[in-house]
C-alpha positions as CSV (number, residue, x, y, z in Angstrom):
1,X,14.9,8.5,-0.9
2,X,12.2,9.8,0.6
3,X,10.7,12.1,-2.2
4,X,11.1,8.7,-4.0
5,X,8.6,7.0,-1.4
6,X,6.3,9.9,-1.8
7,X,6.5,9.6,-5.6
8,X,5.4,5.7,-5.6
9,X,3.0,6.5,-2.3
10,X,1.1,8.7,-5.2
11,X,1.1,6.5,-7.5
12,X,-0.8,4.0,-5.2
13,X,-3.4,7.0,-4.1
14,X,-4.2,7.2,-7.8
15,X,-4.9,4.7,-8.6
16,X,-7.2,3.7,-5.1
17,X,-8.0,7.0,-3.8
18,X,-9.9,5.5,-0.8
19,X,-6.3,3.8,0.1
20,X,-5.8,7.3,2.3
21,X,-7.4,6.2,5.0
22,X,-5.7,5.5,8.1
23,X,-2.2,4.8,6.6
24,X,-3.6,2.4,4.6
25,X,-1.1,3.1,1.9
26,X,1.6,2.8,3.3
27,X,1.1,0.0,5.0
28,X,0.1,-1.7,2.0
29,X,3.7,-0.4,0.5
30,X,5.2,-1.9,3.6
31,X,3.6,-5.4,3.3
32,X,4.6,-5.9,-0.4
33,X,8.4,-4.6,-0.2
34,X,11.1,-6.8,-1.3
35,X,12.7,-7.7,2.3
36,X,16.6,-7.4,2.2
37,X,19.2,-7.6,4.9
38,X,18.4,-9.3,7.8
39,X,14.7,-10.9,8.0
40,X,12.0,-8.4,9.0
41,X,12.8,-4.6,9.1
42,X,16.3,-3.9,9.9
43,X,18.2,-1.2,10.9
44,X,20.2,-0.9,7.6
45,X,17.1,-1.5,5.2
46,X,14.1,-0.7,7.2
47,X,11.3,-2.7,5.8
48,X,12.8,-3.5,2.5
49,X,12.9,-2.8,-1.6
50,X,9.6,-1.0,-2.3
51,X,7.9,-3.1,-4.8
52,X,5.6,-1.1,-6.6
53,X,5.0,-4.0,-9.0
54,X,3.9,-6.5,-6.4
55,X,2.0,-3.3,-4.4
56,X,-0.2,-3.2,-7.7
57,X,-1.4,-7.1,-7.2
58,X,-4.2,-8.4,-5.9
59,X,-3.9,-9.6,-1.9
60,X,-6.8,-10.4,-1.2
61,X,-9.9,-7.6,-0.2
62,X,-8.7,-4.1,1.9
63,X,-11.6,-2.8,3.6
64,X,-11.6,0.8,4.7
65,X,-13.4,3.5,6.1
66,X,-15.7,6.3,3.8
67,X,-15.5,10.1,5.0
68,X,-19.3,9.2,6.0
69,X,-18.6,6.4,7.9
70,X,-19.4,3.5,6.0
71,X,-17.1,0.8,4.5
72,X,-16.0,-0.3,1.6
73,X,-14.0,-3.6,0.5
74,X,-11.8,-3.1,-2.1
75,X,-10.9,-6.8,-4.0
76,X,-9.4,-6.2,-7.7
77,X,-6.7,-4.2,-9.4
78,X,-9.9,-2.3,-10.6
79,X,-10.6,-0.4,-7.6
80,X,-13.8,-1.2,-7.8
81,X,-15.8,-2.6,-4.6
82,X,-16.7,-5.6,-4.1
């Protein structure tokens, strides 16, 4: 399962290099899975379904920090800032 996580965690950082920063990857991945079992993360399914599909959507804006310090808000499936 894991090597599965790391193929779809990839994915993402393809697509939106910048999402590297500070886990933000992964918790993105986190935020967007398909929650089964119990509500919440669970000690049978963890945080869910990865939902790559729904990862790929627009939330709202992700800001994050550039290796020179400054920010950048991310806001489209583009990866363009905003």
């Amino acid at each position: 399962m894991a090597s599965q996580i790391q193929a779809l965690w990839g994915l993402l950082l393809s697509r939106w290099p910048v999402l590297i920063t500070d886990g933000t990857a992964a918790r993105l991945l986190e935020q967007t899975a398909t929650d089964l079992g119990a509500m919440g993360a669970d000690g049978v399914y963890g945080s869910g379904f990865i939902n790559l599909v729904q990862a790929f959507q627009p939330i709202g804006s992700i800001t994050t920090q550039t290796s020179s310090g400054g920010t950048i808000t991310l806001s489209s499936t583009s990866g363009t800032s905003a």
